[in-house]
Biotite code that builds the C-alpha atoms (Angstrom):
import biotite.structure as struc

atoms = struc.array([
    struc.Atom([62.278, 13.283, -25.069], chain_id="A", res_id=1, res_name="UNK", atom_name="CA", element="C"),
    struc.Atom([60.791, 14.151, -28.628], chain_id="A", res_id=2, res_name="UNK", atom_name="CA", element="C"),
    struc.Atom([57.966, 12.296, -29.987], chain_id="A", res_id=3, res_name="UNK", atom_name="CA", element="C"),
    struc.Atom([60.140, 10.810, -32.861], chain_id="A", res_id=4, res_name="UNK", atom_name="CA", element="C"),
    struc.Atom([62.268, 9.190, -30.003], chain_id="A", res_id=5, res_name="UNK", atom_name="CA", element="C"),
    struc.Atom([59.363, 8.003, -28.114], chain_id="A", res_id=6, res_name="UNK", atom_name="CA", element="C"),
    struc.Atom([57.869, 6.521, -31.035], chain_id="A", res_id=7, res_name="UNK", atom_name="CA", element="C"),
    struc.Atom([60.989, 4.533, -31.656], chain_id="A", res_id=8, res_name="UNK", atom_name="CA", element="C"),
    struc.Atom([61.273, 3.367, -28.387], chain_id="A", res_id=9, res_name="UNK", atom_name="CA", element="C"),
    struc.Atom([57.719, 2.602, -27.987], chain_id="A", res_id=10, res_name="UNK", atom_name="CA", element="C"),
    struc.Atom([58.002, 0.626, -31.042], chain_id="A", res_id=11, res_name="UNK", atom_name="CA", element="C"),
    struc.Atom([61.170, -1.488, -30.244], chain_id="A", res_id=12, res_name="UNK", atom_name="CA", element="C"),
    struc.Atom([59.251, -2.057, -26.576], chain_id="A", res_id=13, res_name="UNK", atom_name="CA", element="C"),
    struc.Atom([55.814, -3.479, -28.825], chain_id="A", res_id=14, res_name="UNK", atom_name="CA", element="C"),
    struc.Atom([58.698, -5.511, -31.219], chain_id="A", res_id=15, res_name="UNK", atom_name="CA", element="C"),
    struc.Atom([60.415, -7.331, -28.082], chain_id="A", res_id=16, res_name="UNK", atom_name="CA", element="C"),
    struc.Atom([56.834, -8.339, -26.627], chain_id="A", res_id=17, res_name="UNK", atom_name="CA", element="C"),
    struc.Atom([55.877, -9.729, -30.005], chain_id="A", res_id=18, res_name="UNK", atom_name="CA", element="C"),
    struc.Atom([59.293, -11.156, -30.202], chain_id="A", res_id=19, res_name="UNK", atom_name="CA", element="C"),
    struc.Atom([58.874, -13.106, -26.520], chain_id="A", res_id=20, res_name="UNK", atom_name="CA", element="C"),
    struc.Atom([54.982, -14.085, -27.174], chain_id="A", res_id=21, res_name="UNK", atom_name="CA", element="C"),
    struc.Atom([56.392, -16.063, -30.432], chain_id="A", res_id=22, res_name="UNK", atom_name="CA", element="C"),
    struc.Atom([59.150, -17.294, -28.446], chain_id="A", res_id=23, res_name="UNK", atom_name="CA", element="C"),
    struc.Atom([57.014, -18.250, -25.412], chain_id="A", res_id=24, res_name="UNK", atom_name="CA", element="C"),
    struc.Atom([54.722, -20.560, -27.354], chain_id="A", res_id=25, res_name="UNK", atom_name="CA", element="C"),
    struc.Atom([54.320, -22.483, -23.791], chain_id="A", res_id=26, res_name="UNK", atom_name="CA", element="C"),
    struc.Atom([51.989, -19.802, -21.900], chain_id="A", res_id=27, res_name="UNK", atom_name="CA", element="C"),
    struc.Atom([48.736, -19.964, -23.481], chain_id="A", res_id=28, res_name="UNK", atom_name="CA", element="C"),
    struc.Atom([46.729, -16.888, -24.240], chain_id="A", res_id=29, res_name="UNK", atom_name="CA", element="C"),
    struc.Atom([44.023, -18.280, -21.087], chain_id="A", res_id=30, res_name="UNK", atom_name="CA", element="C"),
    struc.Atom([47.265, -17.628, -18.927], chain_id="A", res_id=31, res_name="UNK", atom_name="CA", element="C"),
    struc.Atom([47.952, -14.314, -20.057], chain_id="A", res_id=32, res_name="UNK", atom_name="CA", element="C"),
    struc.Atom([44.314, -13.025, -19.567], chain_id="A", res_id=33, res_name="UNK", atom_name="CA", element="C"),
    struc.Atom([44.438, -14.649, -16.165], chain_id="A", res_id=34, res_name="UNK", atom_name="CA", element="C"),
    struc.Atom([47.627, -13.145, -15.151], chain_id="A", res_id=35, res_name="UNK", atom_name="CA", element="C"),
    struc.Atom([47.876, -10.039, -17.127], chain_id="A", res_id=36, res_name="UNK", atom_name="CA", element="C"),
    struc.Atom([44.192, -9.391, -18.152], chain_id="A", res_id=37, res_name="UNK", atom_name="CA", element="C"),
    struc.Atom([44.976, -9.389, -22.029], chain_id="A", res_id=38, res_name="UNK", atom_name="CA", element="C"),
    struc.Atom([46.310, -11.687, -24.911], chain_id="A", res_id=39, res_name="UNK", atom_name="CA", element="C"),
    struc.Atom([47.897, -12.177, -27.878], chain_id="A", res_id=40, res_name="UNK", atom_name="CA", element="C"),
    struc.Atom([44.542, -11.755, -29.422], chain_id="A", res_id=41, res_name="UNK", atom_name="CA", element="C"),
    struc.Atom([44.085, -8.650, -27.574], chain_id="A", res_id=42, res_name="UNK", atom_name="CA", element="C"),
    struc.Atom([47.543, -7.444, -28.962], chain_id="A", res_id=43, res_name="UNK", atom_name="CA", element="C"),
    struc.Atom([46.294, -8.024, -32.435], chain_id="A", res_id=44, res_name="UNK", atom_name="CA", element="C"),
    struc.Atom([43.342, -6.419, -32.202], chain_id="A", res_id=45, res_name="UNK", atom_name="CA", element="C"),
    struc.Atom([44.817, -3.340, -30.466], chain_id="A", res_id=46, res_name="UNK", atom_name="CA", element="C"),
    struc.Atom([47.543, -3.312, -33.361], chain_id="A", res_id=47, res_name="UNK", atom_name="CA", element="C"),
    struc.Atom([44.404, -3.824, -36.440], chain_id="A", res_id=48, res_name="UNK", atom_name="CA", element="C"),
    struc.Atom([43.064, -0.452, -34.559], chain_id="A", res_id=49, res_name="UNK", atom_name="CA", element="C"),
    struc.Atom([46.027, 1.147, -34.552], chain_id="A", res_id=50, res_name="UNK", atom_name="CA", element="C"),
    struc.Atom([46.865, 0.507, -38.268], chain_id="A", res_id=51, res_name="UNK", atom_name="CA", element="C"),
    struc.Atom([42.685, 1.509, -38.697], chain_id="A", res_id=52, res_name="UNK", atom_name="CA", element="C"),
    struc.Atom([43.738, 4.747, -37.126], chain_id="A", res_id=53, res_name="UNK", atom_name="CA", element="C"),
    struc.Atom([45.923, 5.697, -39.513], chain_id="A", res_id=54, res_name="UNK", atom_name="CA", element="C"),
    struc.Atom([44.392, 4.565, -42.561], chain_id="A", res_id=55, res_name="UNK", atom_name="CA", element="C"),
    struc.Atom([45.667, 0.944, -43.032], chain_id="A", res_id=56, res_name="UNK", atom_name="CA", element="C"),
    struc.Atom([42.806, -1.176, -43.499], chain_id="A", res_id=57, res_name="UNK", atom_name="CA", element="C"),
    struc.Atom([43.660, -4.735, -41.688], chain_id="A", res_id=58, res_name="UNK", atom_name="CA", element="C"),
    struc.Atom([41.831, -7.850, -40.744], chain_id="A", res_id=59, res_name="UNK", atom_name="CA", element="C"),
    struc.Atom([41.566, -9.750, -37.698], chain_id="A", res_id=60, res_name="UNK", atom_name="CA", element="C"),
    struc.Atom([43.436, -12.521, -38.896], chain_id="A", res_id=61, res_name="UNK", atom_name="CA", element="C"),
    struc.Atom([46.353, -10.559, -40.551], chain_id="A", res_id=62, res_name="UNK", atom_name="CA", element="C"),
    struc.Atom([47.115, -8.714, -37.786], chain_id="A", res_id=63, res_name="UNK", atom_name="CA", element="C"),
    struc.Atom([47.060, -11.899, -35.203], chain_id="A", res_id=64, res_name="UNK", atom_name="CA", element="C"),
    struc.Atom([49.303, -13.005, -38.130], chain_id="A", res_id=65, res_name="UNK", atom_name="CA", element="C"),
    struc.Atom([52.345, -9.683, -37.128], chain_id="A", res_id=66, res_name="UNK", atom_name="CA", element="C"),
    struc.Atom([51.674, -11.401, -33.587], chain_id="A", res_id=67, res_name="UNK", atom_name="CA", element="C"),
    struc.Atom([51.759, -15.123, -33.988], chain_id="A", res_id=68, res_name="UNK", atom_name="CA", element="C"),
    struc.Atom([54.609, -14.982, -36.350], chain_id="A", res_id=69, res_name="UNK", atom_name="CA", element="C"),
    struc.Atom([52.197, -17.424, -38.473], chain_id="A", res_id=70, res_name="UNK", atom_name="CA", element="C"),
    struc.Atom([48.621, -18.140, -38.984], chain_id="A", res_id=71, res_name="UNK", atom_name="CA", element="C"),
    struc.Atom([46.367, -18.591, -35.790], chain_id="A", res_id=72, res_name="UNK", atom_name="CA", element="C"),
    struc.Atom([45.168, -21.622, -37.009], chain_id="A", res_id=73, res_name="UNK", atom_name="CA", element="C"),
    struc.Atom([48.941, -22.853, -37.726], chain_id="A", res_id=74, res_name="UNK", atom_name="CA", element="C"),
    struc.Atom([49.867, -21.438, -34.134], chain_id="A", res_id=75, res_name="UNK", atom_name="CA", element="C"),
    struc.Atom([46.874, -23.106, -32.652], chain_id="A", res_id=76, res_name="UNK", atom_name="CA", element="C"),
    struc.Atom([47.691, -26.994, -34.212], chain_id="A", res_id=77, res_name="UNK", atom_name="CA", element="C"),
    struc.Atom([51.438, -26.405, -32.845], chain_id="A", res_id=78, res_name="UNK", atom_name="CA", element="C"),
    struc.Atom([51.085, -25.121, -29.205], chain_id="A", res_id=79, res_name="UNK", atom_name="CA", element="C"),
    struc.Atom([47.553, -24.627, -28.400], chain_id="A", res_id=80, res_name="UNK", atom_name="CA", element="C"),
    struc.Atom([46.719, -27.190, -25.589], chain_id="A", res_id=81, res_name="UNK", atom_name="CA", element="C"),
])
């Protein structure tokens, strides 16, 4: 496989997960770090480092906002429990 390809795939695979964390608004991010060790937080930060890495200067809070679909604080008043 070339790295275009890869890339491609890796990024539909990262677009789904964001895609099923929005839709899952019912498993809280304390589930996922008990169950899978990381969160939607963790996602965002791991994406603002990416973006860091190649040049694209982004914030905490805009990149939870590629994950959450939303604001955090707008995420957190809807589902947070």
């Amino acid at each position: 496989m070339d790295d275009a390809t890869r890339t491609q795939i890796e990024a539909a695979a990262f677009r789904r997960l964001v895609a099923h964390f929005r839709e899952r608004t019912d498993v809280q991010n304390i589930d996922l770090m008990n169950l899978a060790g990381f969160c939607r937080n963790c996602l965002a930060k791991w994406y603002a480092a990416a973006a860091g890495e190649h040049g694209v200067e982004l914030d905490k809070l805009e990149a939870r906002e590629v994950v959450y679909g939303m604001s955090y604080e707008e995420w957190k008043t809807k589902h947070q429990r």
